[in-house]
C-alpha positions as CSV (number, residue, x, y, z in Angstrom):
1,X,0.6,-3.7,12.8
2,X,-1.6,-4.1,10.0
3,X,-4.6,-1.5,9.2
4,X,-7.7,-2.3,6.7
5,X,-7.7,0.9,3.9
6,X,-11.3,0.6,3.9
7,X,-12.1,-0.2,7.1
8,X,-9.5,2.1,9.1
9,X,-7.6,4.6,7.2
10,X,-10.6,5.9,5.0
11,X,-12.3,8.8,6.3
12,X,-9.6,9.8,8.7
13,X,-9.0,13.3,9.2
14,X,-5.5,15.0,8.6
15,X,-4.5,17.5,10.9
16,X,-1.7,19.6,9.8
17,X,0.1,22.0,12.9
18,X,-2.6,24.7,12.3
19,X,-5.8,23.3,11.5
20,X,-7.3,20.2,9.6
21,X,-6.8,19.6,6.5
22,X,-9.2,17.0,5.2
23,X,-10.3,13.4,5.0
24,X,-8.8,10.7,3.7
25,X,-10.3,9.4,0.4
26,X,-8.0,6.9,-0.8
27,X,-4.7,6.0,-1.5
28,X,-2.1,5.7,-4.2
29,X,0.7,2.7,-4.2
30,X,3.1,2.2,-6.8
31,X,2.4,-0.4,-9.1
32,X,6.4,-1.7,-8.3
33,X,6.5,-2.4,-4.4
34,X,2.9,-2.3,-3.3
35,X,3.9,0.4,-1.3
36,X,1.9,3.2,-0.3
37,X,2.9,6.8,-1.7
38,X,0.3,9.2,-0.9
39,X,-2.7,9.4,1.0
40,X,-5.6,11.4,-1.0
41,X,-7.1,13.8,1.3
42,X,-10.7,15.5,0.4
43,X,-9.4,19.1,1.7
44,X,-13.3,20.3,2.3
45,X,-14.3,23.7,2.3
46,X,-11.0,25.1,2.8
47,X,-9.6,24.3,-0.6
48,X,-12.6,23.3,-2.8
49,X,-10.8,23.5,-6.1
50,X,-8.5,20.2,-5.8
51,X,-7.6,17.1,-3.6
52,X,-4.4,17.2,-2.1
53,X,-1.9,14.3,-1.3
54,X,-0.5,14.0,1.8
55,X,3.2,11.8,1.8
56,X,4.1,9.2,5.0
57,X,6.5,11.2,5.4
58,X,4.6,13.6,6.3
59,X,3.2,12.0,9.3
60,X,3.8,12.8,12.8
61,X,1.6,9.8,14.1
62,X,-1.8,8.3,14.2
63,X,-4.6,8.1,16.8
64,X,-6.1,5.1,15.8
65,X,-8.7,5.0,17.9
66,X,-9.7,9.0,17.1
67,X,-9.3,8.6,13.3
68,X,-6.8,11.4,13.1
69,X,-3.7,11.5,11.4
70,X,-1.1,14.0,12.5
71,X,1.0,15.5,9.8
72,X,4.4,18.0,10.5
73,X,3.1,20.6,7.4
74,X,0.6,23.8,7.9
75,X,-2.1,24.5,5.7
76,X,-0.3,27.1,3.9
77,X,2.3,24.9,2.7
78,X,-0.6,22.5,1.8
79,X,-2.7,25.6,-0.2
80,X,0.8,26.2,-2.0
81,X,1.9,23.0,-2.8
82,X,2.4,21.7,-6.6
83,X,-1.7,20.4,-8.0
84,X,-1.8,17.1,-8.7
85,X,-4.6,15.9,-10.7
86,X,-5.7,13.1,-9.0
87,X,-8.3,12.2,-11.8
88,X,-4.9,11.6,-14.2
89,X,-2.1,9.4,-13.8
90,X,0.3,11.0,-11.4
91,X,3.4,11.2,-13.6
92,X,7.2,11.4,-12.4
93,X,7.7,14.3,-13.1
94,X,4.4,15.3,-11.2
95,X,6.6,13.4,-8.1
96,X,9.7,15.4,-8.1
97,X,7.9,18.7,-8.0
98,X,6.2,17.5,-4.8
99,X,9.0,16.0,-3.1
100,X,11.5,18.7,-4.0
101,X,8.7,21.4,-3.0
102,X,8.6,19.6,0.5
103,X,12.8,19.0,0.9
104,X,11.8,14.4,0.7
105,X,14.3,12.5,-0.3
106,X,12.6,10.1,-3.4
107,X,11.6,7.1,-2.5
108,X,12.7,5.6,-5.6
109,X,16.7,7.1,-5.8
110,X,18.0,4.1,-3.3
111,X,17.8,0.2,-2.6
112,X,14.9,0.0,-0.3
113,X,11.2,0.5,0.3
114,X,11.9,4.0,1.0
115,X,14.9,5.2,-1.3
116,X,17.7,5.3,1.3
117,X,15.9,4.8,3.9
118,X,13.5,1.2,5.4
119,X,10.7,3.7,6.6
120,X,9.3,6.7,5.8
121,X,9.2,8.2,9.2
122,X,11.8,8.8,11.4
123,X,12.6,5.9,14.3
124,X,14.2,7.1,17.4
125,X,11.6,5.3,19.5
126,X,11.3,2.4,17.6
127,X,13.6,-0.6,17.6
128,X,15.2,-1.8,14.7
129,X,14.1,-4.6,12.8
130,X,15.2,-7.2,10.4
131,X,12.8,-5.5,7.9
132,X,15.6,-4.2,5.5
133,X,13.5,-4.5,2.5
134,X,15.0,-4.1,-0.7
135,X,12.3,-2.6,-3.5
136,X,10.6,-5.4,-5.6
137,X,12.8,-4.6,-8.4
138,X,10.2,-5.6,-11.7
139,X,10.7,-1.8,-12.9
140,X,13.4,-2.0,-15.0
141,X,11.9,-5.4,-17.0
142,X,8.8,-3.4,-17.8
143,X,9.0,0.2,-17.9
144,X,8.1,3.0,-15.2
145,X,6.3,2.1,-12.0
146,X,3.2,4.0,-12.3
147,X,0.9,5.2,-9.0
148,X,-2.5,3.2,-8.8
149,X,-5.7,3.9,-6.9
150,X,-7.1,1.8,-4.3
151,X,-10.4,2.6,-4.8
152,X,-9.7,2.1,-8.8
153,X,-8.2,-1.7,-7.7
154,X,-10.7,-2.5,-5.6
155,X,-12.9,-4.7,-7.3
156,X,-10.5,-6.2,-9.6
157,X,-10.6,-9.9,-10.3
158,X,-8.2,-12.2,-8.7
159,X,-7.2,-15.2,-10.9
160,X,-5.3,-18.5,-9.8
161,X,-3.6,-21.0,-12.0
162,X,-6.3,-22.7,-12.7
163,X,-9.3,-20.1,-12.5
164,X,-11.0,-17.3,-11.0
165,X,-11.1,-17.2,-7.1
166,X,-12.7,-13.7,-6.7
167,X,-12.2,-10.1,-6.1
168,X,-10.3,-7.4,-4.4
169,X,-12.6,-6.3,-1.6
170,X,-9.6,-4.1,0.8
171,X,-5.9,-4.0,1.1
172,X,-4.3,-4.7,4.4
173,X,-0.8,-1.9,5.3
174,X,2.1,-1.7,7.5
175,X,1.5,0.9,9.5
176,X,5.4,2.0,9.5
177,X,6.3,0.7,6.3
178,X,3.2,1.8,4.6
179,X,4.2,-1.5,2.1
180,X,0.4,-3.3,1.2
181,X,1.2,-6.7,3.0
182,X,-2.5,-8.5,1.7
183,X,-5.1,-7.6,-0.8
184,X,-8.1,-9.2,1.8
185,X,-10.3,-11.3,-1.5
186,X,-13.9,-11.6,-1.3
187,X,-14.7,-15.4,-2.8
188,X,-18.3,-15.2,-2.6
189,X,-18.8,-16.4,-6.1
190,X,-16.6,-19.5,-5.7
191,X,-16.7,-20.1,-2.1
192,X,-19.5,-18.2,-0.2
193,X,-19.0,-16.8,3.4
194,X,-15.1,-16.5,2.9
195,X,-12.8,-13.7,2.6
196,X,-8.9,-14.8,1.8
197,X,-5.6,-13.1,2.1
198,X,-3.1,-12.8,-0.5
199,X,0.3,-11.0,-0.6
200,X,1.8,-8.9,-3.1
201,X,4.6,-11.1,-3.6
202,X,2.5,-14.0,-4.9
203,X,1.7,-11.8,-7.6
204,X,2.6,-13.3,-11.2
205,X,1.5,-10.3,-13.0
206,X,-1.6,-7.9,-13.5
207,X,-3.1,-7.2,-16.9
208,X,-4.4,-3.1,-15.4
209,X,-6.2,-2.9,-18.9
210,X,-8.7,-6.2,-17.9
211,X,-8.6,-5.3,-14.1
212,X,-7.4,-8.8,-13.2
213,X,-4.6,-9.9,-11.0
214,X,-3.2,-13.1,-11.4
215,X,-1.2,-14.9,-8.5
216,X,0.8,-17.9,-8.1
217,X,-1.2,-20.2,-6.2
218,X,-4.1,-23.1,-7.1
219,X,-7.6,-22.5,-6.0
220,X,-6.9,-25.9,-4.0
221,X,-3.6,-24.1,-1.9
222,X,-6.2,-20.8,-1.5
223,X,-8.8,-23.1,-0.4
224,X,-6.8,-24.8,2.1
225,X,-4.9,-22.0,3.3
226,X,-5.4,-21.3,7.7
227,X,-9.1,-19.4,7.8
228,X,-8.7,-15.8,8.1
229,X,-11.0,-13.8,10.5
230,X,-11.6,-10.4,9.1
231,X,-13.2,-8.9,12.5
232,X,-10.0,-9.6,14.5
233,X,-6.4,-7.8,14.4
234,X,-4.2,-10.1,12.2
235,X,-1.1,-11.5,14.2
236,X,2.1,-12.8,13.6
237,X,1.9,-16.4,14.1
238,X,-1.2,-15.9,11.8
239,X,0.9,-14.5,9.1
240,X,3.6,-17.2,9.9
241,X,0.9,-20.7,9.1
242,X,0.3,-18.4,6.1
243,X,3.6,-18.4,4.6
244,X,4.4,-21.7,5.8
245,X,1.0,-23.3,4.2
246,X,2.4,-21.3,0.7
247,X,5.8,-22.5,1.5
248,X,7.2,-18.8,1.1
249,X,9.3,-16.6,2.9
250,X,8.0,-14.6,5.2
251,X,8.1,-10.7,4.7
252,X,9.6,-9.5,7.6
253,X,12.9,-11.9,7.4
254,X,16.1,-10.1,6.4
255,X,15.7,-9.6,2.9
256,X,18.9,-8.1,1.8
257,X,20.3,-10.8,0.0
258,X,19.2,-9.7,-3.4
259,X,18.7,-13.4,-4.3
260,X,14.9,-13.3,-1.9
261,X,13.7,-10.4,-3.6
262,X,10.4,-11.1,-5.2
263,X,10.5,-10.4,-8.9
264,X,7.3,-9.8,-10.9
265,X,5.8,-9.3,-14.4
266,X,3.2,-6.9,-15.9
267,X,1.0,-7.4,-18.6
């Protein structure tokens, strides 16, 4: 199912085995797969000198309805983990102090979303799916993937081919992948009253340095595409008229055949 960032997973609280740990503030994706790393979690009173950031992998499940995340860590492994800056760039190397301090496998030694693995949490009551996704492999044509803040991207400008359509206004997420499926885009300067969706993998490239995002599709396509109704859960044949109306393939089709993979550019 897919979850609003701003509308869901902000302000939920983390609960580690022993005690909360904090809110969730934001979160950081990688600039490569649109995936989400780390939630940032506002750790309160408790640990006043820094955020922390809390992995998927991490996660034990989540009460939707009570805004509380369950995580399989105590506090003390939280209080002792490596500080992150979360004001700075997150670096690699920042990355493989955390995930060797907590025993994860990196996401980003192996083919798919999740290093080895399709998801970041383990399955055993879930049925498989055809969502083998391979990473969106643009890393190596343009340097490291670097982490990104949704609260940062929010509010960037979304460009079509042929002009502005409007701005990032929330990001829409997997909740067992954790991949960004939609940025939801708030067209109120060009065309009042609507919000749109647009994937990820319609991306062309994004100049970070201007805060604009540029994607593969007219304003007439966007314009056209089936209304979206951002007070209602988004479903599946929803998704389907979407992809269909773009004439793309849909996300959660076997994508193993390198040949599907959507490739993209930076600026």
């Amino acid at each position: 199912m897919l979850r609003s960032m701003k509308k869901e997973l902000k302000g939920f609280t983390i609960g580690a085995t022993d005690g909360d740990i904090g809110t969730v503030k934001e979160c950081y994706f990688d600039d490569a797969s649109f995936t989400i790393r780390y939630l940032v979690v506002d750790a309160g009173g408790w640990l006043t000198e820094r955020k922390v950031l809390i992995s998927p992998r991490a996660l034990l499940d989540v009460d939707w309805v009570g805004m509380r995340i369950h995580a399989a860590l105590t506090k003390a492994q939280v209080e002792q983990s490596p500080a992150i800056d979360t004001d700075r760039p997150v670096s690699r190397q920042h990355e493989i102090a955390y995930y060797d301090y907590y025993g994860y496998p990196y996401y980003w030694a192996g083919p798919y979303l999740w290093g080895a693995d399709f998801y970041p949490v383990p399955l055993a009551d879930r049925a498989m799916s055809l969502e083998r996704e391979r990473r969106w492999d643009w890393a190596g044509e343009r340097g490291d993937p670097h982490l990104r803040s949704s609260a940062a991207v929010t509010g960037y400008h979304i460009a079509a081919t042929d002009g502005d359509i409007g701005h990032v206004e929330d990001f829409l997420v997997d909740d067992v992948t954790w991949a960004i499926r939609y940025m939801a885009v708030d067209t109120r300067n060009w065309w009042p009253g609507t919000t749109v969706l647009v994937s990820p993998e319609w991306i062309a490239r994004v100049d970070w340095n201007e805060a604009k995002v540029h994607v593969e599709l007219t304003r007439e396509q966007i314009k056209n595409s089936p209304a979206f109704d951002p007070a209602g859960p988004i479903q599946r044949e929803y998704e389907t008229q979407l992809f269909d109306h773009y004439g793309r393939p849909c996300y959660w089709i076997d994508l193993r055949d390198e040949t599907t993979s959507p490739r993209r550019r930076a600026a």
